[in-house]
C-alpha positions as CSV (number, residue, x, y, z in Angstrom):
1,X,11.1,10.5,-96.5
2,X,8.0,10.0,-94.2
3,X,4.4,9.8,-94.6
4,X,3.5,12.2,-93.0
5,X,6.0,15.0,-94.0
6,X,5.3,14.4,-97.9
7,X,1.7,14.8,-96.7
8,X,2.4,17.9,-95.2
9,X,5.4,19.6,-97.5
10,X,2.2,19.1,-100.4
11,X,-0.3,20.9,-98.1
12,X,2.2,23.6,-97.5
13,X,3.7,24.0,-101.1
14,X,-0.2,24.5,-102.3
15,X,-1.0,27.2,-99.0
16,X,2.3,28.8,-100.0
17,X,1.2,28.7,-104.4
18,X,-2.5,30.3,-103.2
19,X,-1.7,32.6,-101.0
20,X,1.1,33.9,-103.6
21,X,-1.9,34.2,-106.0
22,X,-4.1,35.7,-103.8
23,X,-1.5,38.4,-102.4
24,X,-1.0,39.6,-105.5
25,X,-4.7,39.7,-106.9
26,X,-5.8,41.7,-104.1
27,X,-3.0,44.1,-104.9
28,X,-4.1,43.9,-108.2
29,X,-7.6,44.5,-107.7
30,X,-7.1,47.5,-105.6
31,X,-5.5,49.0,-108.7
32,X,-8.4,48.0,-111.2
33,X,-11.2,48.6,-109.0
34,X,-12.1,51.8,-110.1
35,X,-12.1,50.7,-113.5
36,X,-15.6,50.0,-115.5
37,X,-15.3,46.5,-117.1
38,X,-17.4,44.8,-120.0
39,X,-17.2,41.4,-119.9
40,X,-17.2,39.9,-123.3
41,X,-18.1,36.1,-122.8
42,X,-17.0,34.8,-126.3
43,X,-13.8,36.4,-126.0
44,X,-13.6,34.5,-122.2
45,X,-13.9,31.6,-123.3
46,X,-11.8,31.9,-126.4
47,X,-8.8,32.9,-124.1
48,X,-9.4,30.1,-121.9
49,X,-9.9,27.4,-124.6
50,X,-6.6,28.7,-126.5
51,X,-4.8,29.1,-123.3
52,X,-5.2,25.9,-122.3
53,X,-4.5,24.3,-125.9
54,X,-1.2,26.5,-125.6
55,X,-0.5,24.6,-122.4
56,X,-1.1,21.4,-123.5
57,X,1.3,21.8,-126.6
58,X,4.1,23.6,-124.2
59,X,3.6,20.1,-121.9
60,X,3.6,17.6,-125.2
61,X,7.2,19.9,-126.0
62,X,8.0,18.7,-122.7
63,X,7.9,15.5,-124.0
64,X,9.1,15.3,-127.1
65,X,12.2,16.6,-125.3
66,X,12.2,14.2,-122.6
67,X,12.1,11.3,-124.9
68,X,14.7,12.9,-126.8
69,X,16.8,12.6,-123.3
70,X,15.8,8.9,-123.6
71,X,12.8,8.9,-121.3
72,X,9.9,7.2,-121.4
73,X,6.6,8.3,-119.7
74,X,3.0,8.2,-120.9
75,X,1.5,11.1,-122.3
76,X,-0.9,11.7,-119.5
77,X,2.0,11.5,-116.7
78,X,4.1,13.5,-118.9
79,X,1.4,16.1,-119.1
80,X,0.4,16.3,-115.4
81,X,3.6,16.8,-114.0
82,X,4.6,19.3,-116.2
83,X,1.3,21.1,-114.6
84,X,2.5,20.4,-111.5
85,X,5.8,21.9,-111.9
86,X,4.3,25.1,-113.5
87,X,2.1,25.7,-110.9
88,X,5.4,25.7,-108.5
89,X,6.7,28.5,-110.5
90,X,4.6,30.4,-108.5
91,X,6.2,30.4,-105.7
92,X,9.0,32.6,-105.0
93,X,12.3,31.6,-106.1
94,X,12.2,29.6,-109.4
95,X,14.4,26.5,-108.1
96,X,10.5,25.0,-107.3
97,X,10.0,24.5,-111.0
98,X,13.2,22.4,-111.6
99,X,12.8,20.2,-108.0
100,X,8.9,19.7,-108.3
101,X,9.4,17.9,-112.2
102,X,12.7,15.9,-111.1
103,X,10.7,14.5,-107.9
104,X,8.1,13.9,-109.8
105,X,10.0,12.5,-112.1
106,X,11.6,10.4,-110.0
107,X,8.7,8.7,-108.9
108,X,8.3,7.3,-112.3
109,X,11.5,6.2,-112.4
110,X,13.3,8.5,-114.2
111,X,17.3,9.6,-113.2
112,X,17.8,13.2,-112.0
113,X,19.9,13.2,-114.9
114,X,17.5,12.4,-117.8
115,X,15.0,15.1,-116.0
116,X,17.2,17.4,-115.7
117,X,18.2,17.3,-119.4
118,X,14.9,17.0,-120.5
119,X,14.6,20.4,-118.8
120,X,17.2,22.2,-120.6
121,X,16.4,21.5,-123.7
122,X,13.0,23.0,-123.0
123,X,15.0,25.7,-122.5
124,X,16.9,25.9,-125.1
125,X,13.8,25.2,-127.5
126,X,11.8,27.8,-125.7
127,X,14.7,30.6,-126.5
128,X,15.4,29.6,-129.5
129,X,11.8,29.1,-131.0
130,X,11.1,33.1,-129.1
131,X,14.3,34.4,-131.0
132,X,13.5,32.7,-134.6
133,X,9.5,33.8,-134.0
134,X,10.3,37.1,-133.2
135,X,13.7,37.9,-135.7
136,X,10.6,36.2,-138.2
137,X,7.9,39.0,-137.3
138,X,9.9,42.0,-136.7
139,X,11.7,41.4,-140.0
140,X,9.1,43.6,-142.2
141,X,9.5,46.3,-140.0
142,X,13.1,46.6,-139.5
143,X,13.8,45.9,-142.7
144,X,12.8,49.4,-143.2
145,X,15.7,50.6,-141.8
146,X,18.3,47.7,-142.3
147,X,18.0,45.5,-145.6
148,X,16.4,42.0,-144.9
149,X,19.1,40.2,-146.3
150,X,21.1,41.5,-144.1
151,X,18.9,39.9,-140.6
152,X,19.1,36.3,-142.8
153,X,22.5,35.8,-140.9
154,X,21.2,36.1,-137.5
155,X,18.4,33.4,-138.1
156,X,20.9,30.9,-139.7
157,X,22.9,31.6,-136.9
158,X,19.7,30.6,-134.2
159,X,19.7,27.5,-136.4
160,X,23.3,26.4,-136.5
161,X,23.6,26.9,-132.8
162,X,21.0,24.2,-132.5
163,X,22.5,21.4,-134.3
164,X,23.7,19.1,-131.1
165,X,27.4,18.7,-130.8
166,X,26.5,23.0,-130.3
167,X,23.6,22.3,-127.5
168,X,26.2,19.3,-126.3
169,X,29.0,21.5,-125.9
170,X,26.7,23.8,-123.9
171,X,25.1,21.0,-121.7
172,X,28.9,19.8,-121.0
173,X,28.9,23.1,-118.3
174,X,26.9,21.0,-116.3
175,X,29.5,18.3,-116.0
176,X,27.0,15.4,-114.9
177,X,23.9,16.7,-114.0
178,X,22.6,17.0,-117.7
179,X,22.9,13.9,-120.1
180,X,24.6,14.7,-123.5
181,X,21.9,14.8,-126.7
182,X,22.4,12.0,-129.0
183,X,19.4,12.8,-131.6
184,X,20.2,14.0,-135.0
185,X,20.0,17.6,-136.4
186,X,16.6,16.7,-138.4
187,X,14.7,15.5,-135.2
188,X,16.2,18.5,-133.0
189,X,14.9,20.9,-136.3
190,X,11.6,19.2,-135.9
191,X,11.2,19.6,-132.5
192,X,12.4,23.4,-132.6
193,X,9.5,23.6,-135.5
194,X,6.7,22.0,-132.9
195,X,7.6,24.9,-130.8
196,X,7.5,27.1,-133.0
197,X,4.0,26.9,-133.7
């Protein structure tokens, strides 16, 4: 690829991300406009410190499963292109996210195949640690209606269908493109508990 056309594909993917953004806050603002605000600075900053903590410990999840995929990057490459390929989720269409972190990727060094497996097991970590989070905090309340004991299933379930030869048989859909997981149960479990918290 030339010079010149990776200088101007970046330029172009950034003008596409902002004016995205700024599309849809001025139809946003149109509908808030009216409204009288109060701007609490502590809670500002709260949201922002705690926001950005939560993205740091989504992009460290990235790593854990990259080097579970058998790559190797630094923490502080690992962590800026995951940025990078957020910020292309922006854009419309959501193949951006997956080709921004392989070419970046890539650039390290890394095989299509390793990032690309590193990617799905994001995935599947991200599911699964939503499903066990929320099956955990909605059990008080159904349990009203249904007997607890009965919603243990379901969570053993979201924890057997993580153990790898399961998550393996998945990946094998995608023939080549994603690399099969040779970690044990124990460091998948641990992983799955880092995102849950």
């Amino acid at each position: 690829m030339k010079p010149w056309f990776k200088t101007s594909a970046k330029y172009a993917i950034t003008a596409a991300i902002l004016f995205f953004l700024l599309e849809r806050l001025l139809k946003s603002y149109r509908q808030i406009a009216s409204y009288e605000f109060h701007i609490n600075y502590i809670f500002i900053a709260i949201a922002i410190i705690s926001g950005l903590i939560g993205f740091l410990m989504l992009a460290f999840g990235w790593k854990l499963c990259l080097n579970t995929c058998g790559g190797n990057l630094k923490k502080g490459e690992a962590i800026l292109i995951w940025f990078k390929s957020q910020m292309a989720k922006y854009l419309p269409g959501t193949v951006w996210y997956f080709i921004c972190r392989v070419h970046d990727c890539s650039k390290k060094g890394l095989t299509k195949t390793i990032s690309l497996s590193s990617m799905f097991l994001e995935s599947v970590m991200l599911g699964a640690s939503s499903l066990l989070l929320a099956a955990a905090l909605i059990m008080p309340e159904v349990s009203k209606y249904i007997p607890w004991y009965l919603l243990l299933p379901a969570i053993f379930a979201g924890l057997i269908a993580m153990h790898p030869k399961i998550i393996n048989c998945i990946a094998s859909v995608f023939k080549k493109d994603v690399k099969l997981i040779h970690a044990s149960y124990s460091h998948i479990l641990l992983i799955l508990a880092y995102y849950i918290l």
